[in-house]
C-alpha positions as CSV (number, residue, x, y, z in Angstrom):
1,X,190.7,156.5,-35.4
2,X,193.5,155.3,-38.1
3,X,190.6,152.0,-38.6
4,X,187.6,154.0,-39.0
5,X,189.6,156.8,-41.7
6,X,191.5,154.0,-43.5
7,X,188.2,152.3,-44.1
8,X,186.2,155.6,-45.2
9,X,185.9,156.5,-48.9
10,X,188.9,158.7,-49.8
11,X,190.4,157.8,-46.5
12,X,188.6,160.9,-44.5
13,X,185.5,161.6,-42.9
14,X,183.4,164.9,-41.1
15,X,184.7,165.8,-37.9
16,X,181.1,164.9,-36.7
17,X,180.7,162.1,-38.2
18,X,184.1,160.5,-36.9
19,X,183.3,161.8,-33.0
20,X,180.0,159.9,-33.9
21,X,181.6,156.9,-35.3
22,X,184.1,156.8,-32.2
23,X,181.5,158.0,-29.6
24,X,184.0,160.3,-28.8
25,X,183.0,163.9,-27.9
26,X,183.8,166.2,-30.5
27,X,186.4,167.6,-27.8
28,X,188.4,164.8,-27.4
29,X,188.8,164.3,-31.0
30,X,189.9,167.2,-31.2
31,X,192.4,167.2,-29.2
32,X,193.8,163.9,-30.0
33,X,193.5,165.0,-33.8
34,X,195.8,167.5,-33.2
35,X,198.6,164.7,-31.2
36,X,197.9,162.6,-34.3
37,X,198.9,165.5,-36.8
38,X,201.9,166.1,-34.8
39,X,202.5,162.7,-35.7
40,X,201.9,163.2,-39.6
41,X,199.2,160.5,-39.0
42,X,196.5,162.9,-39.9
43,X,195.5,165.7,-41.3
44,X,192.9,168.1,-41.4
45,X,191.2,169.8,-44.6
46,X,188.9,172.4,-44.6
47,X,185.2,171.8,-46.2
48,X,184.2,173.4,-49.9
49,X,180.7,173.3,-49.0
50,X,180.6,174.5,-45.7
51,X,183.2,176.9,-44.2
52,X,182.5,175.9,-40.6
53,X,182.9,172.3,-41.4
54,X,185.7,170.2,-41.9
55,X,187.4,166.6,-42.5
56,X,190.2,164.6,-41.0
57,X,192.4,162.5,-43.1
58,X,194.4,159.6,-42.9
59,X,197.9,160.4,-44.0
60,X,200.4,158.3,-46.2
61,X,202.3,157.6,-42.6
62,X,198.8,157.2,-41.0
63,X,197.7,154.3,-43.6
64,X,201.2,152.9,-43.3
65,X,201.4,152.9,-39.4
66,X,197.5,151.0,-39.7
67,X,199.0,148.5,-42.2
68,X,201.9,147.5,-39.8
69,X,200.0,147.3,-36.9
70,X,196.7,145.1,-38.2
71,X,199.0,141.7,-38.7
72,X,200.0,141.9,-35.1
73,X,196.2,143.3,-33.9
74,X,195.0,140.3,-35.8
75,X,197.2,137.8,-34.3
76,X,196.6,139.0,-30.9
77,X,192.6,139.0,-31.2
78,X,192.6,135.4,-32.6
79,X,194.9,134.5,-29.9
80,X,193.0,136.1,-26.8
81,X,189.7,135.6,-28.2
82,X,189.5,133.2,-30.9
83,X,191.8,130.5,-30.0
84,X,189.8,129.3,-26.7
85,X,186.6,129.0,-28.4
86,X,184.6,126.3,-30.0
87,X,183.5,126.5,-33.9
88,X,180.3,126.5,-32.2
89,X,181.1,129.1,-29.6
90,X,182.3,131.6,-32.4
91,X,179.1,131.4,-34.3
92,X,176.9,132.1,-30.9
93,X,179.8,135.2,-30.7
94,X,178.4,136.5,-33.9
95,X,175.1,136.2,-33.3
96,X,175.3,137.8,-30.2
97,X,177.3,140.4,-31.6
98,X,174.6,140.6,-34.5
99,X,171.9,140.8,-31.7
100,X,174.0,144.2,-29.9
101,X,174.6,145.9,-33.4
102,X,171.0,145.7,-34.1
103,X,169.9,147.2,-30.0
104,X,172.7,149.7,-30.6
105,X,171.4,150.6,-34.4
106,X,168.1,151.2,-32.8
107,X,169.7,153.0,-29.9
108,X,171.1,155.8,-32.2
109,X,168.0,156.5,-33.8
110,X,166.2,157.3,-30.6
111,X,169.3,159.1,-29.2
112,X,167.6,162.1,-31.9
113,X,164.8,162.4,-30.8
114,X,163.4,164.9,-28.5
């Protein structure tokens, strides 16, 4: 969640469209929204345009826990993932990965529909 916020413009997002992003159910965001503000890693802010809606924000202690963590995240990834591969094998990995964000993409649009 602390990724997907510190990436967003302004560093918040909808409610809905952060359950989306996570494919969490809006219930489960909720509640761990609520352990994350406990935390001062978030916070939530009510929406000027629409009363019912609102936005969850990364904090100042939210964007500095993400910065500590990503060194060691990256690290870890490279190791376990990146390290036993070819140059060869990483570029079939992205193409691959290409090929499942494209089938997922598509995916979502049908999802809407009736």
């Amino acid at each position: 969640m602390l990724a997907v916020l510190s990436e967003s413009p302004e560093g918040r997002m909808r409610v809905s469209e952060l359950a989306g992003r996570l494919q969490w159910e809006r219930s489960r965001l909720s509640h761990h929204v609520v352990r994350m503000e406990k935390r001062d890693l978030v916070s939530r802010l009510g929406c000027a345009d629409d009363g019912r809606g609102a936005f969850v924000r990364v904090t100042a202690a939210g964007q500095a826990a993400i910065e500590r963590a990503a060194p060691a995240h990256v690290r870890a990834v490279r190791r376990l993932v990146f390290d036993s591969l070819t140059a060869d094998e990483v570029t079939l990995l992205g193409e691959i990965f290409q090929r499942l964000r494209s089938r997922a993409a598509e995916a979502d649009v049908g999802a809407d529909a009736p």
